[in-house]
C-alpha positions in Angstrom: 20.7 -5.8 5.9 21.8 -3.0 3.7 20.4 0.1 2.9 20.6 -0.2 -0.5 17.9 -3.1 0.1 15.0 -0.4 1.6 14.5 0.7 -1.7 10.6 0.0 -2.1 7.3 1.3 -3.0 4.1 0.7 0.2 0.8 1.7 0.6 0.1 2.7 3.9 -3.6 2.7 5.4 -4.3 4.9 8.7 -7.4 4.7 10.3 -8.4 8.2 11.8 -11.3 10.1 11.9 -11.2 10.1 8.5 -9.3 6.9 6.9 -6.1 8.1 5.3 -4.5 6.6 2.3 -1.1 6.9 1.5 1.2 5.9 -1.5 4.5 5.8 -0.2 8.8 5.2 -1.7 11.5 3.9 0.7 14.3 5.1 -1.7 18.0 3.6 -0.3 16.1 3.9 3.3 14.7 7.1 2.9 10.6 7.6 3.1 9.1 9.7 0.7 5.2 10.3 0.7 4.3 10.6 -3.4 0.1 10.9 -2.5 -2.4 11.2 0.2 -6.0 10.9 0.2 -8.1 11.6 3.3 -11.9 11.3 2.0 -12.1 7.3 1.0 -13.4 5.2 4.4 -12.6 1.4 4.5 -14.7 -1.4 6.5 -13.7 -4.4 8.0 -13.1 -7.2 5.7 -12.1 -5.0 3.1 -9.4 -6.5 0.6 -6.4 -4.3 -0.1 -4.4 -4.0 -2.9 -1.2 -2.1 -4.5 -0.6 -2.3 -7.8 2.7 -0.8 -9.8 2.4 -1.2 -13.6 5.4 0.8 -14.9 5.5 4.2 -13.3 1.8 4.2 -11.9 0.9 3.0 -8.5 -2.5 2.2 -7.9 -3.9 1.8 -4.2 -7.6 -0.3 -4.3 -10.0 -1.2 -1.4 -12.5 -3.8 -1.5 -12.0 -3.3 -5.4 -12.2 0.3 -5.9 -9.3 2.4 -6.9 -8.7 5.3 -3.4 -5.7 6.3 -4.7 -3.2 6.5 -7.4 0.0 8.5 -8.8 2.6 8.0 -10.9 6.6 8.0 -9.8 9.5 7.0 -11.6 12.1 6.6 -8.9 12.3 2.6 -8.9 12.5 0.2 -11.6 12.9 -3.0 -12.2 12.2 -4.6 -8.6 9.9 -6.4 -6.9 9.5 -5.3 -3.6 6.1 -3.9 -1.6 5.0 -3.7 1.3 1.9 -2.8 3.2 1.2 -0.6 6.7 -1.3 0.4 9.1 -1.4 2.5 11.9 -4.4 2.5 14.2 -3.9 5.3 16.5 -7.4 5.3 17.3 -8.6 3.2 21.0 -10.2 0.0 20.4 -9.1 -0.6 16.8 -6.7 -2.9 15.0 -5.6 -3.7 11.9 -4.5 -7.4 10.5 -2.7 -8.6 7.4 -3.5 -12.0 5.7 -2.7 -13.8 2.4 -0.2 -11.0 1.3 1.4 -11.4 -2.0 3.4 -9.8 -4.5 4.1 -11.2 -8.1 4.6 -10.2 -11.7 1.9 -8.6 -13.0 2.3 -10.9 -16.2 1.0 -13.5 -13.5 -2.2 -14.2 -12.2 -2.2 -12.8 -8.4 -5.0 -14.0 -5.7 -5.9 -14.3 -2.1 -7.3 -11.2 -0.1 -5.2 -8.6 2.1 -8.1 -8.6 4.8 -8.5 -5.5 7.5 -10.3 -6.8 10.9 
């Protein structure tokens, strides 16, 4: 492992009283929050979704855009990533089917929160 390979953009999920949505950069190790958005809820079952198309970064849930922003920092690199914390008692989060791909390609298979 090197730093240099922490270099990524994530959307992280965070189930509080109000579910928060953030668009985050791991830059050479270093986390960065670019946007938050507190007033979009998500259900169980929802698919997830991050998309980067040149400098914007678009965060979707069960189809619906929650959050987007543009950044600049990283280019030309395929890495992603997804997070939840559920600090909240009695809740969970799960991951399943993640993928990440070209967007030249055709991507499928759901991101499903239980």
């Amino acid at each position: 492992y090197h730093v240099s390979d922490a270099t990524h953009y994530l959307y992280r999920l965070k189930r509080l009283a109000a579910d928060r949505h953030q668009l985050e950069k791991r830059l050479a190790g270093l986390l960065t929050t670019l946007f938050t958005d507190d007033t979009n809820e998500m259900t169980n079952g929802d698919l997830v979704r991050l998309e980067i198309n040149g400098s914007t970064l678009t965060g979707t849930v069960a189809g619906v855009t929650r959050i987007t922003g543009t950044d600049t920092a990283i280019t030309g690199n395929l890495r992603t990533g997804l997070v939840s914390n559920t600090p909240l008692a009695g809740e969970g989060a799960s991951w399943d089917n993640f993928q990440a791909g070209d967007l030249g390609a055709i991507v499928s298979g759901p991101i499903v929160i239980v």
